[in-house]
C-alpha positions in Angstrom: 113.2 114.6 128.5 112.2 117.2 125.9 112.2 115.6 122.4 111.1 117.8 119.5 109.9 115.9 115.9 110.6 117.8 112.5 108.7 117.3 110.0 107.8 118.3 106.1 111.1 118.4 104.4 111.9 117.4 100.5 113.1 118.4 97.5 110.7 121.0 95.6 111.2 123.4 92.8 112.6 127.3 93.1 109.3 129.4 93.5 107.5 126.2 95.4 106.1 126.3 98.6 106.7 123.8 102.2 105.2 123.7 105.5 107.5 122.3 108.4 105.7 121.0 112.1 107.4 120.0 115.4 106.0 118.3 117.7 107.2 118.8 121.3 106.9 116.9 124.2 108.5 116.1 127.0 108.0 120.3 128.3 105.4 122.7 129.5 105.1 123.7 125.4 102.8 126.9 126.2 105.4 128.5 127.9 108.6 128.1 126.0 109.7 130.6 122.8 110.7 128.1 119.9 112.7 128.5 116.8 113.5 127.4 113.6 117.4 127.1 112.5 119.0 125.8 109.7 122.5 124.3 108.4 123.4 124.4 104.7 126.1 122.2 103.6 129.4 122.9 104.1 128.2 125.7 106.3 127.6 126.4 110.2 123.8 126.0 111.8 122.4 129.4 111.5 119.2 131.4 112.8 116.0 131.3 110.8 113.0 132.5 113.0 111.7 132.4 116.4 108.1 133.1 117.7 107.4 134.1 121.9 105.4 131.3 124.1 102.9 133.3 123.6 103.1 133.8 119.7 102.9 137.5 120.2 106.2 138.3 118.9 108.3 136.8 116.2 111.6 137.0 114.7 113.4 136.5 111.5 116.9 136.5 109.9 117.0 138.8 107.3 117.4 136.0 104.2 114.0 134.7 105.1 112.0 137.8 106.2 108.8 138.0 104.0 108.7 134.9 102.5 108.9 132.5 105.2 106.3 132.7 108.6 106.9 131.0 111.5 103.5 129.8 114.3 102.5 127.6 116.7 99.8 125.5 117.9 100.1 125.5 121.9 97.3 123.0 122.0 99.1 120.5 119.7 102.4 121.5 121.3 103.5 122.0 117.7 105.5 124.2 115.6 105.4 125.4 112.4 107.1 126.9 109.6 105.7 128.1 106.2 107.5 128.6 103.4 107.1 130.3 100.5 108.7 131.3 97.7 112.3 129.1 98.1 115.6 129.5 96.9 118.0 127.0 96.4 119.9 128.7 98.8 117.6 127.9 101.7 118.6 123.9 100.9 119.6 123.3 103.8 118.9 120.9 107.3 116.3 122.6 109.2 116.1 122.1 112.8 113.4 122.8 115.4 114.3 124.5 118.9 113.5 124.9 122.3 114.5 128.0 124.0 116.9 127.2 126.9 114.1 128.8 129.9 110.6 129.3 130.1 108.8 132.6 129.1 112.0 133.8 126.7 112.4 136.9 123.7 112.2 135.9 120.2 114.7 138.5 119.4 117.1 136.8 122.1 117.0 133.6 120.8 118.1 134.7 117.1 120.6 137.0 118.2 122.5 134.8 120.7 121.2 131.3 120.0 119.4 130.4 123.6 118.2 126.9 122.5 118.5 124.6 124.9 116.4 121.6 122.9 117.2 120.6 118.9 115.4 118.3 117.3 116.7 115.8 115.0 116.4 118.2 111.6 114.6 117.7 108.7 116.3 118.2 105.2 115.2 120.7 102.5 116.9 120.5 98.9 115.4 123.2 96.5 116.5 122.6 93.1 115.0 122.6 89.6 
């Protein structure tokens, strides 16, 4: 059973930074692309960024591009996300995610949403 651990989240300033993990388990971690997507009240979950098995390749919605970087840690089977410079608009639920098959596109998984795997969210509120 895959299980997938956010954590990281609070409320912090506009202009602050925050570092989200993950912590997988329960799947061959190495081998599976993993994103980050988000839910803002009152609003549908939406794409953030996604980064290949590999971390060779990695993908990002447009609102976040620049200012947030997503990586991984195959060896600790953990996920991250840095970011910098936040908005109140990315207040929001941030969720970590498994791509649906092993060995997937980063670009794939934003564009059509191939998670298979969620994790349990962590919640962001920026706000001064």
């Amino acid at each position: 059973q895959v299980q997938l651990v956010e954590s990281g989240g609070g409320l912090v300033q506009p202009g602050d930074s925050l570092r989200l993990s993950c912590e997988a388990s329960g799947l061959t971690f190495s081998t599976y692309t993993m994103g980050w997507f988000r839910q803002a009240p009152g609003k549908e979950r939406g794409f953030v960024a996604a980064i290949t098995w590999n971390a060779k390749s990695a993908y990002y919605a447009d609102s976040v591009r620049g200012r947030f970087t997503i990586s991984r840690d195959n060896a600790k089977s953990t996920l991250y996300l840095q970011m910098n410079n936040l908005k109140p608009e990315d207040t929001a639920v941030y969720y970590c995610a498994a791509d649906r098959f092993p060995y997937g596109n980063a670009h794939t998984m934003g564009r059509t949403n191939t998670a298979g795997s969620w994790g349990q969210g962590t919640r962001i509120t920026v706000s001064s």
